[in-house]
mmCIF entry with sequence, helices, sheets and N, C-alpha, C, O atoms, coordinates in Angstrom:
data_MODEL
# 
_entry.id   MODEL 
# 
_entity.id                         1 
_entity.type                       polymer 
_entity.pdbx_number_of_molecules   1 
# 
_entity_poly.entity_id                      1 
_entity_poly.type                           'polypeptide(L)' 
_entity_poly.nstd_linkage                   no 
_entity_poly.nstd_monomer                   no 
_entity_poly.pdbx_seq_one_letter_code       
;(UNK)(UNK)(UNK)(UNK)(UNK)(UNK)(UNK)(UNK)(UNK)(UNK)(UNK)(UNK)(UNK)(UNK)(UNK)(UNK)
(UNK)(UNK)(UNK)(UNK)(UNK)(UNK)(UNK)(UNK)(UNK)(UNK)(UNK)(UNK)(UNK)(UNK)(UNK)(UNK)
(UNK)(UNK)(UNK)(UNK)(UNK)(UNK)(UNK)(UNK)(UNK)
;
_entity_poly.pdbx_seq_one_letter_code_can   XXXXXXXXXXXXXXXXXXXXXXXXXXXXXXXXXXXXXXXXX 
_entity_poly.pdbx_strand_id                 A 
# 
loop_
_entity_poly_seq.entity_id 
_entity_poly_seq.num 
_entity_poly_seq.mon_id 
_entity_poly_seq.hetero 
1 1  UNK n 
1 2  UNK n 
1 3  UNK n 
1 4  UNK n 
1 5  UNK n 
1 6  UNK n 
1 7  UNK n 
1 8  UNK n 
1 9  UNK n 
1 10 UNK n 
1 11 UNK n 
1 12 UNK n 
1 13 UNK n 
1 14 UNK n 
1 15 UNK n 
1 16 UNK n 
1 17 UNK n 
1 18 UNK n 
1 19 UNK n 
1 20 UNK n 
1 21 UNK n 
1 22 UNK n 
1 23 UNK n 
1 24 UNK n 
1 25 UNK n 
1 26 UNK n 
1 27 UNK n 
1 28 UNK n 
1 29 UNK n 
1 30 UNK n 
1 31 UNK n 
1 32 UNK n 
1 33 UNK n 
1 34 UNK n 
1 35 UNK n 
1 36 UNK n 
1 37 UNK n 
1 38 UNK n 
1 39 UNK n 
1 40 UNK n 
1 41 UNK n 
# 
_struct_asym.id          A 
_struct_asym.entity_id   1 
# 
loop_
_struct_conf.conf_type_id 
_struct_conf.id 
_struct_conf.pdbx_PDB_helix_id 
_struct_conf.beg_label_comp_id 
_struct_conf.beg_label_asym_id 
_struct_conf.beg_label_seq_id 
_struct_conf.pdbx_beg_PDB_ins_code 
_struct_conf.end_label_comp_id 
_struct_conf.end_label_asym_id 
_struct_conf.end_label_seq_id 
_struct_conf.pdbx_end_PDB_ins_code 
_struct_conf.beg_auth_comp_id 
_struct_conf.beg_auth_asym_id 
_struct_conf.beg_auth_seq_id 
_struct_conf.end_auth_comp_id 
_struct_conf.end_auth_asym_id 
_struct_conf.end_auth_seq_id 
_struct_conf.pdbx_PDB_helix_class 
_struct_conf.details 
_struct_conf.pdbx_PDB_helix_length 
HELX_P HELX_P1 AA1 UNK A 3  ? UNK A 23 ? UNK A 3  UNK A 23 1 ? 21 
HELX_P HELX_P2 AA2 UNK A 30 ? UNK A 40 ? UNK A 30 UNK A 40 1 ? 11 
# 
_struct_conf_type.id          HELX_P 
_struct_conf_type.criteria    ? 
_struct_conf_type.reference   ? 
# 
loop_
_atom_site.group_PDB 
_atom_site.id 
_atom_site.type_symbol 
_atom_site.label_atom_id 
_atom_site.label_alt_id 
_atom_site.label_comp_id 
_atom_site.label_asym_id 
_atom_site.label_entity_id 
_atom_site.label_seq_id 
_atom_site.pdbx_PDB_ins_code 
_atom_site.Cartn_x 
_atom_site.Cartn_y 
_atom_site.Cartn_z 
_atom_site.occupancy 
_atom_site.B_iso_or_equiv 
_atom_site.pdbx_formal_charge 
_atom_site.auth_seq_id 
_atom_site.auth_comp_id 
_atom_site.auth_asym_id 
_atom_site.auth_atom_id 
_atom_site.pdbx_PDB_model_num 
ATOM 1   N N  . UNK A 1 1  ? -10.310 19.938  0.768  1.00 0.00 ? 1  UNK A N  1 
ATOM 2   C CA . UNK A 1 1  ? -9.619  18.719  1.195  1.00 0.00 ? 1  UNK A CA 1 
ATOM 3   C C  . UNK A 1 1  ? -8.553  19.064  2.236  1.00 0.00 ? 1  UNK A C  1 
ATOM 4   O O  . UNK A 1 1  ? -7.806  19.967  1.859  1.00 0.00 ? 1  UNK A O  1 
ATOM 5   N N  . UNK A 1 2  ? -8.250  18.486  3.663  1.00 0.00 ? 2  UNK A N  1 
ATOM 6   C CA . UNK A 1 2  ? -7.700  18.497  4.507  1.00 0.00 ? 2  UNK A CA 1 
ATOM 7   C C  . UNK A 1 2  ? -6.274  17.765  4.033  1.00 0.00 ? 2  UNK A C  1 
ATOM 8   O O  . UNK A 1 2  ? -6.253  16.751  3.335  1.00 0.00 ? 2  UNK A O  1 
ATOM 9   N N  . UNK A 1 3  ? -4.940  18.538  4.592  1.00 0.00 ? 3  UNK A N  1 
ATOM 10  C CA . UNK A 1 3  ? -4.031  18.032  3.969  1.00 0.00 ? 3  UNK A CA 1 
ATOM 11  C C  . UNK A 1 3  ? -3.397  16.701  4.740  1.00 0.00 ? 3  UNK A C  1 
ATOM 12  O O  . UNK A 1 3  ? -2.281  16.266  4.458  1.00 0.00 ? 3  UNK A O  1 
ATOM 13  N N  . UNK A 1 4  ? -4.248  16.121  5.739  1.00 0.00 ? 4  UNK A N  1 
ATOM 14  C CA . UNK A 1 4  ? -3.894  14.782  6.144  1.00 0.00 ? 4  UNK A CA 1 
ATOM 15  C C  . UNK A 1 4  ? -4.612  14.196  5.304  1.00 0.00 ? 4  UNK A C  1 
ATOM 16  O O  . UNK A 1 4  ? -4.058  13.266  4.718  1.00 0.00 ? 4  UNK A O  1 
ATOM 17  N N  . UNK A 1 5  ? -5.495  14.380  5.078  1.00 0.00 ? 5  UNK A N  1 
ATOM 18  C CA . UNK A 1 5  ? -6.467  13.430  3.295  1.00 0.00 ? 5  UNK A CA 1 
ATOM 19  C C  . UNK A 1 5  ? -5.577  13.774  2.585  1.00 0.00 ? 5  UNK A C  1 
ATOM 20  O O  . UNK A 1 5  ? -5.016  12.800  2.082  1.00 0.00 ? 5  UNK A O  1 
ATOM 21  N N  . UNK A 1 6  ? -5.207  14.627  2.321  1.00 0.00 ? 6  UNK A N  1 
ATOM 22  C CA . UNK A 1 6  ? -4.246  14.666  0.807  1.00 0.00 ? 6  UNK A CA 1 
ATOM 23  C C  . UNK A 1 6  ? -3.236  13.535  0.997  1.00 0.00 ? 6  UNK A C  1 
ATOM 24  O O  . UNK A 1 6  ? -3.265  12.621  0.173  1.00 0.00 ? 6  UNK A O  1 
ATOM 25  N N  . UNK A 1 7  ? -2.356  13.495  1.981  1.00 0.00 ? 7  UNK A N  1 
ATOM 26  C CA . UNK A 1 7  ? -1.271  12.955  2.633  1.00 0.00 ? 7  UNK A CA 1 
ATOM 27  C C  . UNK A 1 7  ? -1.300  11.518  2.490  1.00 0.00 ? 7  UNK A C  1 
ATOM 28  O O  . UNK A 1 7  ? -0.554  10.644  2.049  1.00 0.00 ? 7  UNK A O  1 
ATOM 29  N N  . UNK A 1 8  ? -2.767  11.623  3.181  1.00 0.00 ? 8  UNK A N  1 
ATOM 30  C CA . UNK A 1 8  ? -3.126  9.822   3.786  1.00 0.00 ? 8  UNK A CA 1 
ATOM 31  C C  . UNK A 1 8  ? -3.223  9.392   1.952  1.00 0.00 ? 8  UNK A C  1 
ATOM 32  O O  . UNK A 1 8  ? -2.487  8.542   1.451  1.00 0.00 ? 8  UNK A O  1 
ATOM 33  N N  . UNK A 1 9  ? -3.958  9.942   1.402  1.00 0.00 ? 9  UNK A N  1 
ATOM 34  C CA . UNK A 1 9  ? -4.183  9.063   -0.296 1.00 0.00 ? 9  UNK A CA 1 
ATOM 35  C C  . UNK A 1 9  ? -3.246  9.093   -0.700 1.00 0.00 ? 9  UNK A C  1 
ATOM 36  O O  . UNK A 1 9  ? -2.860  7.954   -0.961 1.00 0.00 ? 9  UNK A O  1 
ATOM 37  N N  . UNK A 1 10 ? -2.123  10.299  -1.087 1.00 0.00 ? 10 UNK A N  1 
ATOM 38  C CA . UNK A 1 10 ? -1.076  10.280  -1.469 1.00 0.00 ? 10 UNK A CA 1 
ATOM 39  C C  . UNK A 1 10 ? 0.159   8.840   -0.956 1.00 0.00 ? 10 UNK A C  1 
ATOM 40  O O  . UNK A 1 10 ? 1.013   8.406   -1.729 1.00 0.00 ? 10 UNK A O  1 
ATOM 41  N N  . UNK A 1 11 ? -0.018  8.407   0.254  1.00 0.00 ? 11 UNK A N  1 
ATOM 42  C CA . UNK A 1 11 ? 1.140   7.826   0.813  1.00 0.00 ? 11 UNK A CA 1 
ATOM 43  C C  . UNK A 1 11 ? 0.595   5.991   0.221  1.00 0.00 ? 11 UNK A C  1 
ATOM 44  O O  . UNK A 1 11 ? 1.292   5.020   -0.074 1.00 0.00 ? 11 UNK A O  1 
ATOM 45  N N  . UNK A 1 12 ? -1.021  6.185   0.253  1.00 0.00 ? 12 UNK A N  1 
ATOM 46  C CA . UNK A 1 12 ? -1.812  5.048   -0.254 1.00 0.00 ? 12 UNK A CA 1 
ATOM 47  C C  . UNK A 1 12 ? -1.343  4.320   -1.548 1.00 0.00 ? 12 UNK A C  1 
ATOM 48  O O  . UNK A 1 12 ? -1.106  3.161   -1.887 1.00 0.00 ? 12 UNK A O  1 
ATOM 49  N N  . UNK A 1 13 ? -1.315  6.184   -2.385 1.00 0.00 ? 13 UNK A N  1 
ATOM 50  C CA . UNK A 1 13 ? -1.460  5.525   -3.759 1.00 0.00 ? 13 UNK A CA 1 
ATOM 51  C C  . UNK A 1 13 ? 0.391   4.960   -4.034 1.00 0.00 ? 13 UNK A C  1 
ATOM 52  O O  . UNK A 1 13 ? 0.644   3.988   -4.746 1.00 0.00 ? 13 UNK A O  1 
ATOM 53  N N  . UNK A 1 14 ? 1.478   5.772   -3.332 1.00 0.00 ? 14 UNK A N  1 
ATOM 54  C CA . UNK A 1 14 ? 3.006   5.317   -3.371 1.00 0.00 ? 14 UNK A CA 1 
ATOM 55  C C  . UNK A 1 14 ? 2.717   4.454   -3.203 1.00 0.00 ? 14 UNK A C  1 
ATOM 56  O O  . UNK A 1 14 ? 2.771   3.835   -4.266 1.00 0.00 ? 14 UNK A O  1 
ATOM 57  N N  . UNK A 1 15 ? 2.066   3.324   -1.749 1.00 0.00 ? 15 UNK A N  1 
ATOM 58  C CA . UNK A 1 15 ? 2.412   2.253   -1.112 1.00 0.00 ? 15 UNK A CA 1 
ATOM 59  C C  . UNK A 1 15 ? 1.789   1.043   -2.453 1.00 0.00 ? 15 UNK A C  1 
ATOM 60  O O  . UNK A 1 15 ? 2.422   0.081   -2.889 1.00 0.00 ? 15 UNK A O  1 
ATOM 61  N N  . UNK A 1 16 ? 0.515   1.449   -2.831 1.00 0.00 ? 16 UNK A N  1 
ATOM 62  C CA . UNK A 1 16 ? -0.125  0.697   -3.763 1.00 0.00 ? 16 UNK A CA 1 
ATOM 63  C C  . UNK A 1 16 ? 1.027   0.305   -5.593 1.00 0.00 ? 16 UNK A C  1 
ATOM 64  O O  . UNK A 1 16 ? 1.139   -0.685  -6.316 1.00 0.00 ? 16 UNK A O  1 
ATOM 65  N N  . UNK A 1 17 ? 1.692   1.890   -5.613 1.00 0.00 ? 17 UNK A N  1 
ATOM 66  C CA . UNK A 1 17 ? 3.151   1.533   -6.711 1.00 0.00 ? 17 UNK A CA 1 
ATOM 67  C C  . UNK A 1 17 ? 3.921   0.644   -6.338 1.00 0.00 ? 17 UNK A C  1 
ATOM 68  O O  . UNK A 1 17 ? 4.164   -0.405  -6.934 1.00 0.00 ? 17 UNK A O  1 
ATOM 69  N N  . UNK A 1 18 ? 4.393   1.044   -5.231 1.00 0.00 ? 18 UNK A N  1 
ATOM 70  C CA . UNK A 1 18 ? 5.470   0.420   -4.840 1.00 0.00 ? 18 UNK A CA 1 
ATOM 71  C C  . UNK A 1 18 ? 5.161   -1.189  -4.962 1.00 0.00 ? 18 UNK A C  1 
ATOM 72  O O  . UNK A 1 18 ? 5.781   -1.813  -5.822 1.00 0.00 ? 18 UNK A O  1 
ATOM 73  N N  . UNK A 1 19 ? 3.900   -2.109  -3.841 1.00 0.00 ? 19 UNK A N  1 
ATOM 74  C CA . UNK A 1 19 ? 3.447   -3.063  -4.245 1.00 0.00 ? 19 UNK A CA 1 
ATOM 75  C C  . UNK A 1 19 ? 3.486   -3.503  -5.551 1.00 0.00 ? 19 UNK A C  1 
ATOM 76  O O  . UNK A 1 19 ? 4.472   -4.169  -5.865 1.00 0.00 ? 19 UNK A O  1 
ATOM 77  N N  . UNK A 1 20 ? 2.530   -3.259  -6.497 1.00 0.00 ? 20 UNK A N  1 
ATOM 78  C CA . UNK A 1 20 ? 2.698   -3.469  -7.732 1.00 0.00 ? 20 UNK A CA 1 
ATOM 79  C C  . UNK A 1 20 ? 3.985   -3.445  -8.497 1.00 0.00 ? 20 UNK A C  1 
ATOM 80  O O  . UNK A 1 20 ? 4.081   -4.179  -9.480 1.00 0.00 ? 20 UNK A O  1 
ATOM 81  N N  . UNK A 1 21 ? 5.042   -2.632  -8.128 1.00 0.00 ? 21 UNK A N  1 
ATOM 82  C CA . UNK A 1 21 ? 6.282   -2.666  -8.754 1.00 0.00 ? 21 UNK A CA 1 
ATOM 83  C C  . UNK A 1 21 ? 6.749   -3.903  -8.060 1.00 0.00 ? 21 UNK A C  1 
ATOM 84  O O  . UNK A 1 21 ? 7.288   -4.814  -8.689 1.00 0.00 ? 21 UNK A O  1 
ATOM 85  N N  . UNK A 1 22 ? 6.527   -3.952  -6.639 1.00 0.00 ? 22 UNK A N  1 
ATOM 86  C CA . UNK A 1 22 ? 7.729   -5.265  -6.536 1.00 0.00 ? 22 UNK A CA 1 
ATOM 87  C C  . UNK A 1 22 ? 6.974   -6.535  -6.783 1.00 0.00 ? 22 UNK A C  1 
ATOM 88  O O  . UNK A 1 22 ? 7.644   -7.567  -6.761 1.00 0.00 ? 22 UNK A O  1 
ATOM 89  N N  . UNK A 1 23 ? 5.921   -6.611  -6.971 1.00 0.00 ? 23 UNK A N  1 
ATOM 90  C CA . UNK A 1 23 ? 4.521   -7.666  -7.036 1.00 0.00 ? 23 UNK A CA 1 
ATOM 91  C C  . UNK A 1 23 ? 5.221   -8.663  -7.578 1.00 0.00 ? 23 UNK A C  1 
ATOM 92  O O  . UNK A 1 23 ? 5.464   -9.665  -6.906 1.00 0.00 ? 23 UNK A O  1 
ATOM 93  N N  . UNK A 1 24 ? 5.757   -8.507  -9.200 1.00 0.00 ? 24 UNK A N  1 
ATOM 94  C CA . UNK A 1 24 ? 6.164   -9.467  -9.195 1.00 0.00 ? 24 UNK A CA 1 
ATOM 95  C C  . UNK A 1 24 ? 7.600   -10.481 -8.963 1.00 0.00 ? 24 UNK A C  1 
ATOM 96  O O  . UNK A 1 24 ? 8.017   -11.483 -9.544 1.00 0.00 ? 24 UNK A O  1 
ATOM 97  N N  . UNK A 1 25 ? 8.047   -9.733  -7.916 1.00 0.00 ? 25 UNK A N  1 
ATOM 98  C CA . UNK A 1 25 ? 9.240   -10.227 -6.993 1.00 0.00 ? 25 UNK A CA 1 
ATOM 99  C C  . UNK A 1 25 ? 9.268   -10.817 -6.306 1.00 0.00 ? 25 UNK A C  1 
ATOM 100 O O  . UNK A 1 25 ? 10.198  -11.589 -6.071 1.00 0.00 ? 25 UNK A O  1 
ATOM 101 N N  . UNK A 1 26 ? 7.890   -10.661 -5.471 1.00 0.00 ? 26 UNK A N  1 
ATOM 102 C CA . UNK A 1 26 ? 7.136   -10.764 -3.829 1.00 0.00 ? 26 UNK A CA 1 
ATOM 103 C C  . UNK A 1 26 ? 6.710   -12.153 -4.144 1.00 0.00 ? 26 UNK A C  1 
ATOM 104 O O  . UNK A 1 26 ? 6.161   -12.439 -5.208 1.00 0.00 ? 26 UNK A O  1 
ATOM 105 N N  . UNK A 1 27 ? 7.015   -13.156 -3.047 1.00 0.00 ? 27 UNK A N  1 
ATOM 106 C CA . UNK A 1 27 ? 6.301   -14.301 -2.767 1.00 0.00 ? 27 UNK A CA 1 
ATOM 107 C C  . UNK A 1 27 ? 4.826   -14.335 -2.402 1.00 0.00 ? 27 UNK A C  1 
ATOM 108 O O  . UNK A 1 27 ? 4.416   -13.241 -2.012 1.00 0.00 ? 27 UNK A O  1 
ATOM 109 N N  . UNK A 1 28 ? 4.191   -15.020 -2.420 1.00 0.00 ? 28 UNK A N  1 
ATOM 110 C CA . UNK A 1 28 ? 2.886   -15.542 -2.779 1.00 0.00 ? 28 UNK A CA 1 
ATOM 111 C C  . UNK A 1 28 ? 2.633   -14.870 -1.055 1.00 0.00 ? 28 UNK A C  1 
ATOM 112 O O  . UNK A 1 28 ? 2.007   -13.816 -1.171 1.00 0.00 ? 28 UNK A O  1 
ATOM 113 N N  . UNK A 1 29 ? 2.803   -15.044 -0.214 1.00 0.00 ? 29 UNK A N  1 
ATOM 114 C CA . UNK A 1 29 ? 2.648   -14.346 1.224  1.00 0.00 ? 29 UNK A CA 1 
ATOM 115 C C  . UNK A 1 29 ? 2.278   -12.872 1.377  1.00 0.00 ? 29 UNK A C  1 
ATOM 116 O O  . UNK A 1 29 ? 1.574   -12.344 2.238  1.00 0.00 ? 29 UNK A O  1 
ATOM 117 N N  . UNK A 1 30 ? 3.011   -12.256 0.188  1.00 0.00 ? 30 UNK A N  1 
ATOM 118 C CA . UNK A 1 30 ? 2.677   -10.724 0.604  1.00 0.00 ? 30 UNK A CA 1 
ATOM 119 C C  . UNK A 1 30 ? 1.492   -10.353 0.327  1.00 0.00 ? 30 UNK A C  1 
ATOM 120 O O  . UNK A 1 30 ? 1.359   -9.173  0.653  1.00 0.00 ? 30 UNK A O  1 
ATOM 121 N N  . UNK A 1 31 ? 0.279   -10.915 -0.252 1.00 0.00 ? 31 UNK A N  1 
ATOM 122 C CA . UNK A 1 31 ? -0.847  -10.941 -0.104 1.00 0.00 ? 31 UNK A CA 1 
ATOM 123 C C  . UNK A 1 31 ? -1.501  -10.261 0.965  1.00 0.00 ? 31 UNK A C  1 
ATOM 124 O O  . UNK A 1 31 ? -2.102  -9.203  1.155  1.00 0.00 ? 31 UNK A O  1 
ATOM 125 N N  . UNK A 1 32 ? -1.001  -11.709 1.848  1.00 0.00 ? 32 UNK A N  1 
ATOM 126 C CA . UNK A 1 32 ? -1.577  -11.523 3.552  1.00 0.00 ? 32 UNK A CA 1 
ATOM 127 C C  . UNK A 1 32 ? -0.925  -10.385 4.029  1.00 0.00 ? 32 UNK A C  1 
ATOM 128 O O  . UNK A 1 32 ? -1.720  -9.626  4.584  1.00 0.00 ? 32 UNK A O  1 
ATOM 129 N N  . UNK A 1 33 ? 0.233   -9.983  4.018  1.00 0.00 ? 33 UNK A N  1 
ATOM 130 C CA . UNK A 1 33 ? 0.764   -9.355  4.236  1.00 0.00 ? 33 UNK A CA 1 
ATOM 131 C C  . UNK A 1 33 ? 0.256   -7.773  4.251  1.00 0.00 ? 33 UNK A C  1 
ATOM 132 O O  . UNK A 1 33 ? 0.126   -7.051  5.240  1.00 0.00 ? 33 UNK A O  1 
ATOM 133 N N  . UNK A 1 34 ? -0.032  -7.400  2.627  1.00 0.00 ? 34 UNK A N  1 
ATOM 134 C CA . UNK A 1 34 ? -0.200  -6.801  2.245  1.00 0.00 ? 34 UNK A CA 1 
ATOM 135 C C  . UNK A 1 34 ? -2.055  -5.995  2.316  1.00 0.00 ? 34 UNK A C  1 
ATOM 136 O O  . UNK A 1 34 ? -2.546  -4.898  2.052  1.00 0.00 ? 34 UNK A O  1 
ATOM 137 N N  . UNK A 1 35 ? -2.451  -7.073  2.731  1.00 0.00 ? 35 UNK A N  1 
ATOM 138 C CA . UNK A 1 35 ? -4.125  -6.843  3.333  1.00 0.00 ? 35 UNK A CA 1 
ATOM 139 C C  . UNK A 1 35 ? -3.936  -6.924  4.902  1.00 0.00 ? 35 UNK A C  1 
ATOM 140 O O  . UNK A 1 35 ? -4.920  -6.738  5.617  1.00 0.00 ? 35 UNK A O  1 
ATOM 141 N N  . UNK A 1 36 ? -2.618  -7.214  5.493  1.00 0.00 ? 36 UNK A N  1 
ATOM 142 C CA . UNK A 1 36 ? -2.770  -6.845  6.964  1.00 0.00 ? 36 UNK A CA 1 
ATOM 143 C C  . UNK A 1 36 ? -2.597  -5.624  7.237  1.00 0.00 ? 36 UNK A C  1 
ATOM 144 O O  . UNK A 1 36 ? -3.139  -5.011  8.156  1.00 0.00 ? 36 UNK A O  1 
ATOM 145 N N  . UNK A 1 37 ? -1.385  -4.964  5.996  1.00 0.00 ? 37 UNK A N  1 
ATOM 146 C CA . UNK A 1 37 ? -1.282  -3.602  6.154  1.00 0.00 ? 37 UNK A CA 1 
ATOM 147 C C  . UNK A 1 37 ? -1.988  -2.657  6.309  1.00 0.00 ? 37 UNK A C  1 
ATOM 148 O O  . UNK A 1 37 ? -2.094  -1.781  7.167  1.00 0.00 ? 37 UNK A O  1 
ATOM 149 N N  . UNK A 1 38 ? -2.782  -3.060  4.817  1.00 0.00 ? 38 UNK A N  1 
ATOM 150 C CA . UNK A 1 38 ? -3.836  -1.991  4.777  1.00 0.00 ? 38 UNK A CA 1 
ATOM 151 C C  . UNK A 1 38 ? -5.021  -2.158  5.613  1.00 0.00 ? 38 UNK A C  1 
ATOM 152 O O  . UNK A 1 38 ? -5.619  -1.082  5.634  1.00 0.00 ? 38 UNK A O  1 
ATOM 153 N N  . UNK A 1 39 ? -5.661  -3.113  6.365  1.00 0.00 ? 39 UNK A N  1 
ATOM 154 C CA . UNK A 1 39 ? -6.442  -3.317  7.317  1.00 0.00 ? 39 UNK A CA 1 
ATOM 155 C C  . UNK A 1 39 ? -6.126  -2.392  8.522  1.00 0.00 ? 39 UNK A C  1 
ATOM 156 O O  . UNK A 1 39 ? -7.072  -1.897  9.135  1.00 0.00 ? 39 UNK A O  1 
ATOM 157 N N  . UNK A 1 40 ? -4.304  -2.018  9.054  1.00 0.00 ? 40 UNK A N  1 
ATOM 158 C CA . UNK A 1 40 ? -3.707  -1.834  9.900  1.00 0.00 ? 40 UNK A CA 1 
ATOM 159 C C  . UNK A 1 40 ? -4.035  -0.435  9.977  1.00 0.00 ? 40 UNK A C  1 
ATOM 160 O O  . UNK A 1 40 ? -4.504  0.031   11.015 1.00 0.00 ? 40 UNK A O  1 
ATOM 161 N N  . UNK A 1 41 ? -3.823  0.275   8.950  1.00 0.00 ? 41 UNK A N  1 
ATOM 162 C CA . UNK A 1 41 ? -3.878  1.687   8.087  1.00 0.00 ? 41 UNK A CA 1 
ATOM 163 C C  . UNK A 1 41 ? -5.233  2.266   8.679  1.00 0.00 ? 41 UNK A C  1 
ATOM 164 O O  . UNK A 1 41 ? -5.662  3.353   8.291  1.00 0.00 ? 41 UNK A O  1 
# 
């Protein structure tokens, strides 16, 4: 495994905590938001 794969999943799976931790904080928008990101990615 190449350590930009390590990196890239690693930063995935934070961004995917982090989401879920603030999920239920986040207004109904971060959805879109949140699938523009990762589309962006």
């Amino acid at each position: 495994m190449h350590a930009y794969s390590f990196t890239h999943i690693t930063h995935g799976v934070l961004f995917f905590w982090g989401l879920s931790a603030l999920w239920r904080r986040a207004p109904v928008g971060t959805r879109l938001v949140a699938a523009t990101l990762i589309e962006a990615t």
